[in-house]
Structures are given as structure tokens and as C-alpha cells.
C-alpha beads as a LAMMPS data file, in Angstrom:
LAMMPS data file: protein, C-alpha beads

345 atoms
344 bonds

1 atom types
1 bond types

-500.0 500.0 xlo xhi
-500.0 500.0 ylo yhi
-500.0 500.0 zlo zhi

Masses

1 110.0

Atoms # bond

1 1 1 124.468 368.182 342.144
2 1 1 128.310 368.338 342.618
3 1 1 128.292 369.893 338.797
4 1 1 125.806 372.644 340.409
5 1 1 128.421 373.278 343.156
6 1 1 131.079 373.540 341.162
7 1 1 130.146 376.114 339.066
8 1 1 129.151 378.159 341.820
9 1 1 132.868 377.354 343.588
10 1 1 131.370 375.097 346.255
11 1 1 132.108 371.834 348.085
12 1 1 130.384 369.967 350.243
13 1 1 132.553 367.122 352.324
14 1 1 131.074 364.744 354.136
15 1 1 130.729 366.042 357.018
16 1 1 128.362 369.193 356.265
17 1 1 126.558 366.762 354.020
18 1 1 125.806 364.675 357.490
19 1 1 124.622 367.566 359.097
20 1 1 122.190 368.079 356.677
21 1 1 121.131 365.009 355.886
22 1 1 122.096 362.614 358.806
23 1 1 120.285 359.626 357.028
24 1 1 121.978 360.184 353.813
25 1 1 123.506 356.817 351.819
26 1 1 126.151 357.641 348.574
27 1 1 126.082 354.669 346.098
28 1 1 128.882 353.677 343.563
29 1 1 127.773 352.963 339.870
30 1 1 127.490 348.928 340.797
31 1 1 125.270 350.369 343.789
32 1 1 127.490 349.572 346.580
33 1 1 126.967 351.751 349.721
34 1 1 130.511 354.151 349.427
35 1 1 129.226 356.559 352.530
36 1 1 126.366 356.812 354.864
37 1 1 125.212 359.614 356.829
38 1 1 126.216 359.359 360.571
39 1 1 122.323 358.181 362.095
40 1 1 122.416 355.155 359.337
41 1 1 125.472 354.205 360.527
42 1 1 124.262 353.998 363.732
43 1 1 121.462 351.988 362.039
44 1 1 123.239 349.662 359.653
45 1 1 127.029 349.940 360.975
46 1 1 130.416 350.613 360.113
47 1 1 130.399 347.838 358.322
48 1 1 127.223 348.228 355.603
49 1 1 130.194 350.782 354.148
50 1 1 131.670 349.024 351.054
51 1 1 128.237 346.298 351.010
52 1 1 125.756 346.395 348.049
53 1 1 122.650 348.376 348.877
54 1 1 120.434 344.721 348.463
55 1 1 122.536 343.123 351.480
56 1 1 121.785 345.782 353.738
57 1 1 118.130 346.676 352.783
58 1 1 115.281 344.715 351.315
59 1 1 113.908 347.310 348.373
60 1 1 110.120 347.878 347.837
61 1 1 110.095 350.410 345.699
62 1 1 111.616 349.772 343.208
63 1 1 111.291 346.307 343.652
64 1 1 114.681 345.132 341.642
65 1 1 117.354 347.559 340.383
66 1 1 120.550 347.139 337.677
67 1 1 121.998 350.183 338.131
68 1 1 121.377 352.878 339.959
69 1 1 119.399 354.671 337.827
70 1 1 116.704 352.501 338.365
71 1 1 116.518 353.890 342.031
72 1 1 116.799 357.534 340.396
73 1 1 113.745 356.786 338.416
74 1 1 111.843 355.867 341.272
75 1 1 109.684 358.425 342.729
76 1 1 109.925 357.651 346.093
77 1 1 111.628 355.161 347.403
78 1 1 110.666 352.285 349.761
79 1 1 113.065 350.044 351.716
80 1 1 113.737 348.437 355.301
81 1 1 116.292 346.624 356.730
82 1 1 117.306 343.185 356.141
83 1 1 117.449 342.309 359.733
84 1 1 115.672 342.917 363.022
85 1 1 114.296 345.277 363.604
86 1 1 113.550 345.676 359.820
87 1 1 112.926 349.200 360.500
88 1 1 111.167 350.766 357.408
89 1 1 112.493 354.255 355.394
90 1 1 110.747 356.287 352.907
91 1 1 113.446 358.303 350.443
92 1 1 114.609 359.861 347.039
93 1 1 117.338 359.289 344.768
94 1 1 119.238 361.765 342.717
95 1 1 122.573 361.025 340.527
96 1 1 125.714 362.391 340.901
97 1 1 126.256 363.362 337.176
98 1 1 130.006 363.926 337.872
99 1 1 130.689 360.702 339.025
100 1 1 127.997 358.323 337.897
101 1 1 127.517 358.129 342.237
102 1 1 123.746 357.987 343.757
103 1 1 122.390 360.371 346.507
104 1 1 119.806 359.146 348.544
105 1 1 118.329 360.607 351.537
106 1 1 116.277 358.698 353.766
107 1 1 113.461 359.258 356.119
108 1 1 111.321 356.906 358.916
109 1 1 108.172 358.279 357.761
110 1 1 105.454 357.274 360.085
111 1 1 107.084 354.738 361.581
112 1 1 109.420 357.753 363.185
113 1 1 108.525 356.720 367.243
114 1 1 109.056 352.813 366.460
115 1 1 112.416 353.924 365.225
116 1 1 112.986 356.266 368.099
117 1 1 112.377 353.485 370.396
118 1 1 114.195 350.866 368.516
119 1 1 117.857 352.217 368.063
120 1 1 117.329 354.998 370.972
121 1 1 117.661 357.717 369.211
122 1 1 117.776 361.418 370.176
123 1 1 117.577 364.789 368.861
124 1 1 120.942 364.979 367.657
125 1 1 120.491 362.195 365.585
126 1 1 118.170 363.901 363.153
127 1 1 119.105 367.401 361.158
128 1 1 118.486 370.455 363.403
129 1 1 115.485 371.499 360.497
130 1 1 113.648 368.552 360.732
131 1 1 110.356 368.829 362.292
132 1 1 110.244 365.426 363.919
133 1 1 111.824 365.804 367.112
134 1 1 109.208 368.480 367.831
135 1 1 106.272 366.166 366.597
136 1 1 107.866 363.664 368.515
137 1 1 107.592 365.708 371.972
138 1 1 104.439 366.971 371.368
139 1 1 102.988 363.291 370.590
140 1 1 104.458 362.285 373.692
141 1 1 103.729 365.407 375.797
142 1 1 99.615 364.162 374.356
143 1 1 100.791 360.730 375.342
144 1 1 101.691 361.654 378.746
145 1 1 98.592 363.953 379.284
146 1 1 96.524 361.703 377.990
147 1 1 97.797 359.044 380.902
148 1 1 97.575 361.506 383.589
149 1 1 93.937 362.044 382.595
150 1 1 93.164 358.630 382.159
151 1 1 94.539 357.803 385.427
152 1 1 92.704 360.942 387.148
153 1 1 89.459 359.521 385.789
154 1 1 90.013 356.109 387.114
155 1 1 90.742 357.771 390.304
156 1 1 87.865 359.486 389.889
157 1 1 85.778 356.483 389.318
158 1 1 87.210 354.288 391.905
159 1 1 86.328 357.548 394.626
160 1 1 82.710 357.568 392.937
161 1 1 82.690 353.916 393.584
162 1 1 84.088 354.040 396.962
163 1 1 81.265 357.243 397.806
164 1 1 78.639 355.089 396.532
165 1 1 79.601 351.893 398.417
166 1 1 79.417 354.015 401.465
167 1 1 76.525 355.842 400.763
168 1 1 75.020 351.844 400.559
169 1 1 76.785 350.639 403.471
170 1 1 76.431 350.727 406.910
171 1 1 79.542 351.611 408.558
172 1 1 79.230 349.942 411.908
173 1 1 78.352 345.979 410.123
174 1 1 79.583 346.519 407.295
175 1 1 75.933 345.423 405.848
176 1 1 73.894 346.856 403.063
177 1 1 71.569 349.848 404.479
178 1 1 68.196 351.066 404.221
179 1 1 69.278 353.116 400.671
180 1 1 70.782 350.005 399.101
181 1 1 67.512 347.585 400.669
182 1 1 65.082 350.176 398.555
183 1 1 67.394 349.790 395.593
184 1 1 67.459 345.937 395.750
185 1 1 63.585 345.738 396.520
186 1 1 62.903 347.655 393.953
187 1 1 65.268 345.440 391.549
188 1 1 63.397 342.607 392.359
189 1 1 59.796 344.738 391.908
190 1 1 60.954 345.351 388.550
191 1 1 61.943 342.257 387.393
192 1 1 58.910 340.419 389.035
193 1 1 61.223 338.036 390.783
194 1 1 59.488 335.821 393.348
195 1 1 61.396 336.716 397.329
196 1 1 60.890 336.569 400.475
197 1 1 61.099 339.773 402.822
198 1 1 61.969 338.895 406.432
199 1 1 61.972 341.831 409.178
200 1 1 63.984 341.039 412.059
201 1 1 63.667 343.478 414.831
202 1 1 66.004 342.133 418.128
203 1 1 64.668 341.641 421.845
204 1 1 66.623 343.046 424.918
205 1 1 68.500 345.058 423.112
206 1 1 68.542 348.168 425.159
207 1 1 68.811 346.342 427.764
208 1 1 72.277 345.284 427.168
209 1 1 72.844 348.925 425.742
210 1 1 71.587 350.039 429.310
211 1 1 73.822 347.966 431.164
212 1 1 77.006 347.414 429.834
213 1 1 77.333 350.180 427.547
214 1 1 76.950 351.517 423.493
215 1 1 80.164 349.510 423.255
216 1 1 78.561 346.204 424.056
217 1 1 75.545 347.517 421.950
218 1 1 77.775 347.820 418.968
219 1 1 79.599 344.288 419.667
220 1 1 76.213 342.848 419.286
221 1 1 74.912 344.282 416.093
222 1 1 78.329 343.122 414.442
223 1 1 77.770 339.583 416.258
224 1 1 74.193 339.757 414.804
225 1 1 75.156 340.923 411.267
226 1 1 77.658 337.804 410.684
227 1 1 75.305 335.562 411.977
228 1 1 72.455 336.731 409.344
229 1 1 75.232 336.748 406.392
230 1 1 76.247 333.582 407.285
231 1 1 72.941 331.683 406.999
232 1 1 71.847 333.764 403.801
233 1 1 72.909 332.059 400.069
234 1 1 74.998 333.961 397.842
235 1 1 72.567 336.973 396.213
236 1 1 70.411 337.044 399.005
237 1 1 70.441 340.868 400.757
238 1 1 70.974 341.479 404.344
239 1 1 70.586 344.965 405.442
240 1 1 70.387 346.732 408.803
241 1 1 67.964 349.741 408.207
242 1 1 67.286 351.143 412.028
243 1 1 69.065 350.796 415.325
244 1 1 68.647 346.822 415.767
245 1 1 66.183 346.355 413.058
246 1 1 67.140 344.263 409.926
247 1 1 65.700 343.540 406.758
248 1 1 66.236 340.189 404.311
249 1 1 65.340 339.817 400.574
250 1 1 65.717 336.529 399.440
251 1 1 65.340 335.983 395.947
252 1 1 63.241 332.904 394.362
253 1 1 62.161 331.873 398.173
254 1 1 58.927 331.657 398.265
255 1 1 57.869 328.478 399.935
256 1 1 56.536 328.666 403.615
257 1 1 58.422 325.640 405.263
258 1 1 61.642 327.007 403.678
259 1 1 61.426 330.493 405.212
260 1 1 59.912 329.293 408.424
261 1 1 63.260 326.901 408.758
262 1 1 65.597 329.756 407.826
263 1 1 63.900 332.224 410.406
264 1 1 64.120 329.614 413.139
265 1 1 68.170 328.491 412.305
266 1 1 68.658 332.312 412.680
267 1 1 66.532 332.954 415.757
268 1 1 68.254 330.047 417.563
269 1 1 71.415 331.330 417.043
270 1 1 70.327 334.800 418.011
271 1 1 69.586 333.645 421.527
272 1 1 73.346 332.543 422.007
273 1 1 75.139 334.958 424.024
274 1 1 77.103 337.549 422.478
275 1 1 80.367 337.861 424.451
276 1 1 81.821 341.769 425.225
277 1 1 84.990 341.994 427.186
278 1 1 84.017 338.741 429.284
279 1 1 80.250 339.395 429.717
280 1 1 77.495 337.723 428.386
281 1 1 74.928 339.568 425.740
282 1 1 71.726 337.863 426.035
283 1 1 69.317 339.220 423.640
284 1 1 66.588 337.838 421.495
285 1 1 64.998 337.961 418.263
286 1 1 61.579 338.621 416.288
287 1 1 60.618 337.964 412.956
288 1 1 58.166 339.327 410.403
289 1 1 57.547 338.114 406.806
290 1 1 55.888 338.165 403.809
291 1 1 56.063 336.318 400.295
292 1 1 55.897 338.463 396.976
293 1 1 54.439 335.444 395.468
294 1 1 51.121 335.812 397.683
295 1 1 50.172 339.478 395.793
296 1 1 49.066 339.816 391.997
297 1 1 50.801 343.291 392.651
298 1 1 53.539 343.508 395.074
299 1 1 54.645 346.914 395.928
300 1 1 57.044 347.809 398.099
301 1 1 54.895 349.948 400.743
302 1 1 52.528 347.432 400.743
303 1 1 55.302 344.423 401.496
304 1 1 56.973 346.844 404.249
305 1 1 54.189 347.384 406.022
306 1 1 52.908 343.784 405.614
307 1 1 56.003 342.939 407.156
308 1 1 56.188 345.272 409.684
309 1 1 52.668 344.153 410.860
310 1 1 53.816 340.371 410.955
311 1 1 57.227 341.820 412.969
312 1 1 54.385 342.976 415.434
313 1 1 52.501 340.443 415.227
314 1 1 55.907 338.231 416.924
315 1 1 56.603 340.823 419.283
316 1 1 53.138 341.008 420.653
317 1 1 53.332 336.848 420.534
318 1 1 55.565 336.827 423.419
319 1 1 59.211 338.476 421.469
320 1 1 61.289 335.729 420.021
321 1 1 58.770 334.307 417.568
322 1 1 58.253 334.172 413.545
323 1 1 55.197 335.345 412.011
324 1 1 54.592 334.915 408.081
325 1 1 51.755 337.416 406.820
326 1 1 49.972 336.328 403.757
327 1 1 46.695 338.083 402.686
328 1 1 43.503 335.535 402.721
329 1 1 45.229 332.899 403.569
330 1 1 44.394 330.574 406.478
331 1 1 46.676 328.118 408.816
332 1 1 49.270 328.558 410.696
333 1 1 50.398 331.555 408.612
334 1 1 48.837 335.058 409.689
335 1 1 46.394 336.320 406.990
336 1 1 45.628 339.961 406.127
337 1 1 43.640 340.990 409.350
338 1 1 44.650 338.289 412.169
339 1 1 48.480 337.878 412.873
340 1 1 49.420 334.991 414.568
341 1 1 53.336 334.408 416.179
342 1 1 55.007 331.220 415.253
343 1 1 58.265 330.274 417.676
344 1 1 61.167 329.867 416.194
345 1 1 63.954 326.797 415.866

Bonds

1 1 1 2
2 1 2 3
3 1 3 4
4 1 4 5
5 1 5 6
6 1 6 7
7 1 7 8
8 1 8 9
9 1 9 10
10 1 10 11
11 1 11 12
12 1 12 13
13 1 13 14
14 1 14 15
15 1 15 16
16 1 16 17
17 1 17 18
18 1 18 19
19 1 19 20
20 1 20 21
21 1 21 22
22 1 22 23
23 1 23 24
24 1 24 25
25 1 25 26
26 1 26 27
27 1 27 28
28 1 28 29
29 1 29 30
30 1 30 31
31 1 31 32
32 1 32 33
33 1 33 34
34 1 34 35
35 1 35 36
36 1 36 37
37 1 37 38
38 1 38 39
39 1 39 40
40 1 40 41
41 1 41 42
42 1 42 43
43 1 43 44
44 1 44 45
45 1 45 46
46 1 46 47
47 1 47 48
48 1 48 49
49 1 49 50
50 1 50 51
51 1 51 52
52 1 52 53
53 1 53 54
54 1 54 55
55 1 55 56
56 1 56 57
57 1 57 58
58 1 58 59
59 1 59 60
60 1 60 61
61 1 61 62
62 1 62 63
63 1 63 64
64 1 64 65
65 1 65 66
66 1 66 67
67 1 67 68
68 1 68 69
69 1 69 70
70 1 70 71
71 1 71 72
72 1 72 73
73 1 73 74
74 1 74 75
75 1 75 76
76 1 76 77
77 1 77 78
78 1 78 79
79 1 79 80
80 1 80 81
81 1 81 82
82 1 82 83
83 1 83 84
84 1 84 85
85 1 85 86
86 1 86 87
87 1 87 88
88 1 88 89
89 1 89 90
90 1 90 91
91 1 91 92
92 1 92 93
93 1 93 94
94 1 94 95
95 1 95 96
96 1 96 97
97 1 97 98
98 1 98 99
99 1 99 100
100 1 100 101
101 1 101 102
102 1 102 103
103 1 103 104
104 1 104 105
105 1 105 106
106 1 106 107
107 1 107 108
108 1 108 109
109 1 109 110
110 1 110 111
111 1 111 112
112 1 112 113
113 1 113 114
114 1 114 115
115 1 115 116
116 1 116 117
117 1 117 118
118 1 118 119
119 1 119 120
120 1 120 121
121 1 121 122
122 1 122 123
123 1 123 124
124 1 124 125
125 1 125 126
126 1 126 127
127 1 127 128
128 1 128 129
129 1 129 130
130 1 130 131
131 1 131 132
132 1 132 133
133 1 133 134
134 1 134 135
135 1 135 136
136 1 136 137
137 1 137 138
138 1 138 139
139 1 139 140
140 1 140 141
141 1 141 142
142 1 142 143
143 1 143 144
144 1 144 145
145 1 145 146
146 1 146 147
147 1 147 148
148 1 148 149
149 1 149 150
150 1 150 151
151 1 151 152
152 1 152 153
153 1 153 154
154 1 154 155
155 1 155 156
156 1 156 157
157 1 157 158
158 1 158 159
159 1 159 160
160 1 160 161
161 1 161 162
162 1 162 163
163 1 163 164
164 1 164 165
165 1 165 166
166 1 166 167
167 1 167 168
168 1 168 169
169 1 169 170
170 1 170 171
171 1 171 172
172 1 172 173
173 1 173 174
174 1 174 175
175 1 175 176
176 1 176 177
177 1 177 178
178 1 178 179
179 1 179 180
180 1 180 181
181 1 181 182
182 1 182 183
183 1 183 184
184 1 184 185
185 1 185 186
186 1 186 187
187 1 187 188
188 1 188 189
189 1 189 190
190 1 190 191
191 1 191 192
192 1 192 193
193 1 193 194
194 1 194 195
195 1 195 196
196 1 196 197
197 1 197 198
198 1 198 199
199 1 199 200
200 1 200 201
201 1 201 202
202 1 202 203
203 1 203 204
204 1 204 205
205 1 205 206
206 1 206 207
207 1 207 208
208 1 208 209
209 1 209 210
210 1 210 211
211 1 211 212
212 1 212 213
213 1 213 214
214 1 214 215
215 1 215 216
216 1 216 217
217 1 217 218
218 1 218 219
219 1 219 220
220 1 220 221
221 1 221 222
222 1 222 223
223 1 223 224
224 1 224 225
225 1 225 226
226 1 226 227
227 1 227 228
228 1 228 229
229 1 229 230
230 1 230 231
231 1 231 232
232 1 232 233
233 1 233 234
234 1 234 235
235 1 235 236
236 1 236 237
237 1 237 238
238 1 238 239
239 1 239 240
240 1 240 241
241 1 241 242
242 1 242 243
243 1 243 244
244 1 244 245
245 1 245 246
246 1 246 247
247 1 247 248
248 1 248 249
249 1 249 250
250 1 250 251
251 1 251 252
252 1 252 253
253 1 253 254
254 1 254 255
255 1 255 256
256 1 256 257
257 1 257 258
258 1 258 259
259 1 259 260
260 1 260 261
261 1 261 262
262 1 262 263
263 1 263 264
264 1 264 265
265 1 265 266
266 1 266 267
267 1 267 268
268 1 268 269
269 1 269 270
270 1 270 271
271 1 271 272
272 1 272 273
273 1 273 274
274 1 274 275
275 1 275 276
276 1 276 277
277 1 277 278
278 1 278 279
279 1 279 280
280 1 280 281
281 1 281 282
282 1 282 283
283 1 283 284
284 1 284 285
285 1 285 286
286 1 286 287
287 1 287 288
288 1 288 289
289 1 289 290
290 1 290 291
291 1 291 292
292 1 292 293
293 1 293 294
294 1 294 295
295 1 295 296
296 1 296 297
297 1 297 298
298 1 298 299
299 1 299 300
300 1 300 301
301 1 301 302
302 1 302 303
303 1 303 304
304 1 304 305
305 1 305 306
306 1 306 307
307 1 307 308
308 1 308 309
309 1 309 310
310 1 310 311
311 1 311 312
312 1 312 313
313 1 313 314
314 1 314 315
315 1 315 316
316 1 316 317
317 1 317 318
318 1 318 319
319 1 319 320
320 1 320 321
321 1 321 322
322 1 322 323
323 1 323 324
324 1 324 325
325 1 325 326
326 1 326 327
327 1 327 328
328 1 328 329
329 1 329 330
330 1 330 331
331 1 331 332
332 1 332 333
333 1 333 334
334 1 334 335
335 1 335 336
336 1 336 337
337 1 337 338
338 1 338 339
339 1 339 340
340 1 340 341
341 1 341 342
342 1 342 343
343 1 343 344
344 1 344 345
């Protein structure tokens, strides 16, 4: 190479040669590191200068050398560095006829970014020709795109999660609605999952809505709708679906005594008065039921309005009572065709 630039009156000092090659190393005959291009030295350190080539990197390819040749007659060279972070270089060899010196000029290859991020390097530290600072920007222009999108869509998905938790929830209790009741009926149709289905339907209601106010109204609802959450189990599904009307699915209950003793805890503590701003709410409750387990082919029509007509069957019992519906079956339970109210507690 220096022969070459010789002939043609040239000479290339150190300097230039950095320039061009900023991760340039010059080897003596006994392979001992003579120069090093100014981003190795930021690398390896003032102090690699004058060091044989095997104390400052660990070869790969070739895997041993005797002379420097042996790295000239290497196609491509592979090497990293003997200590942290053992950053790894890809390069070529060529000889310095002249002088019996070795030219090698190195490159990160593919592991370019980790040795960005390692040493905290910048443009200037690689030749102004080389490609990699603009691969670098436009892999970390994707990068950043690619994190603004991914955190639009989780916006996105937490505001489609948010929508459909509203468009489930009643905003006044904070309770499932009629929407999310259909879903989770229809869950448990589908899966053939004994429940129960309680229909609560509240007494003197509009007559505290009548004389103290929607306020009061509202007070009680909320009063109403802690009280039913906190007798349910975990899994069970309260749900206010009209004004004061509320529906319960309560999965794998399907024995009488057990419902009939839920419906009663809740209707006794229904009948507790509700206080709003110092006055008393006094209000009641009535209950409808019916058991899936009771038809070889629940529906969910046919469990609604079986429930409905066991709700009516309490209200027309004198308010404040429990009725369990259950087709052909006789006792103290009201079969298809006779309703009969049950008090509750």
C-alpha cells in the first residue's frame, strides 16, 4: 500500500488515515499494536499502543497467529476484546510491503447499536462514508415509532376496555347492568351451569322518591346495591336492570333452603332504614326466583319471565316476601300455574 503511494508521490500520515478509517490498528512485524485509529483508542486506550495484538483482543479468526501474515491470510477477520464489554469486530488485514507493518481495519458488524450504547459513541466517531450512523437513526427512528404505536394501541385498548366496562356498568351503583346480566346469563346457558336467578324488585320506593327527593332515591339504590354485593360469593352477578329492579345469577346454587336463606338475609337487611341527610329511608323488598336445575331446557326468556311471575307472585303476597317458581313442583315452592309468596328472614 505505502509502495502504491509512493510511486504515485503520495503520503498518507496518520491523521488522514484516521479519518478514513477511524477503527484502523497498524501492527509491527512481532504484531504489536504501533498505532490505532482514533475510535479504537477510545475503545482499547492510550495504552493498548505499544501491547501485542493477543493482550488487547481475543482472536477468532484466525484462531492463533506467528506473524502477521497469518492475519493477512485470513479472509476476514474475527476478534473482541479481552475485557468487558468484550465488544466484538469483524475486519481485514493487508501488509505493508515496505515495512513488513500490518493494516487492519475494523468494523462492529451487527453488533454496531450494542457498541453504540456501550462506549457512547456518536457520529463523529465513525468515517463520514460509512453508512451506519444513518442505519443507526433510521433503526431507532423504527424503534421509536414502533413505541409510539405500541403505546397508542394500548391506549387504545385500555379506552376500548374502559367503553366496554361502561357500556356494562351502571353508572349510578356501580353494578353490572341489564347488557352485562344477558351476557352472563347467557354464559351460564352455554355452559349448562346449574344457578339460581333471583329478581328483586323494591317496595316504597317512590314513595321515598316522592317525599324526600331523586337525591334520597339515588342514596337508596347505592345503599341497596352494597347490601346485595355484600351477601353474594365471589362470581356470583348482581345487576340493577330497571329503576329499583335487580337481578342475581348465582352460579352452582341450586338448592331451595340455600336460596330461600340468602333471599331472606337480604330482605331483612333491606327493611333497615337507609339514612339521607338525617332522614330515615324505609323501603322494602320482593323477591322472585327460579332454579335452572328445575328445566331439561333452560332458556333465558323462559327463566325471566318465570322469574318475573314469582317477583309477582311476592308482590301480590303482601310486598316483602320470597317466592321460588319451579314448574310441576308442589310444596311450599310455587309451581308453574299457582304462585305462592314465602316471607322473608
Amino acid at each position: 500500500m505505502v509502495d502504491d503511494l509512493t510511486r504515485t508521490g503520495l503520503t498518507l500520515g496518520l491523521g488522514p488515515l484516521g479519518r478514513l478509517m477511524p477503527m484502523y490498528l497498524c501492527l509491527d512485524p512481532g504484531c504489536r499494536i504501533v498505532a490505532a485509529g482514533p475510535t479504537l483508542i477510545k475503545l482499547v486506550g492510550q495504552d493498548a499502543i505499544g501491547q501485542h495484538l493477543e493482550a488487547v483482543f481475543d482472536l477468532r479468526r484466525p484462531m492463533q497467529i506467528v506473524s502477521p501474515m497469518d492475519l493477512a491470510q485470513a479472509m476476514r477477520l474475527k476478534m473482541s476484546l479481552r475485557h468487558p464489554p468484550r465488544t466484538g469486530f469483524k475486519g481485514v488485514a493487508v501488509p505493508l510491503r515496505a515495512t513488513g507493518a500490518l493494516l487492519l481495519n475494523l468494523s462492529f458488524g451487527y453488533a454496531v447499536r450494542e457498541a453504540v450504547r456501550d462506549h457512547a459513541l456518536s457520529d463523529t466517531d465513525f468515517a463520514p462514508t460509512d453508512l451506519v450512523v444513518e442505519l443507526l437513526y433510521l433503526s431507532e427512528a423504527k424503534a421509536a415509532i414502533m413505541g409510539e404505536l405500541a403505546k397508542m394501541n394500548l391506549r387504545l385498548r385500555e379506552a376500548m376496555e374502559t367503553a366496554e366496562r361502561q357500556a356494562l356498568t351502571d353508572p349510578l351503583t356501580g353494578l353490572h347492568n341489564r347488557r352485562a346480566m344477558e351476557r352472563k346469563l347467557a354464559l351460564l346457558l352455554a355452559a349448562r351451569r346449574d344457578f339460581a336467578l333471583l329478581h328483586l324488585d323494591l317496595d316504597h320506593f317512590k314513595r321515598v322518591n316522592d317525599t324526600l327527593g331523586h337525591g334520597a332515591g339515588d342514596q337508596v339504590l347505592r345503599a341497596v346495591a352494597a347490601i346485595l354485593s355484600d351477601a353474594v360469593r365471589q362470581g356470583d352477578a348482581v345487576t340493577r336492570v330497571g329503576g329499583d329492579e335487580f337481578i342475581l345469577l348465582l352460579p352452582g346454587m341450586c338448592d331451595p333452603p340455600a336460596v330461600e336463606r340468602l333471599a331472606g338475609q337480604i330482605l331483612d337487611r333491606i327493611r333497615n332504614p337507609i339514612d339521607y341527610q338525617g332522614q330515615a329511608c324505609r323501603i322494602a323488598g320482593s323477591i322472585g326466583a327460579v332454579l335452572s336445575c328445575d328445566y331439561d331446557c333452560p332458556d333465558a326468556g323462559r327463566l325471566l319471565i318465570e322469574a318475573d311471575r314469582a317477583l309477582y307472585a311476592s308482590k301480590h303476597a303482601g310486598r316483602g316476601q320470597f317466592t321460588l317458581r319451579r314448574p310441576a313442583v308442589a310444596g311450599k315452592y310455587a309451581p308453574d300455574g299457582a304462585e305462592s309468596g314465602q316471607g322473608g328472614g
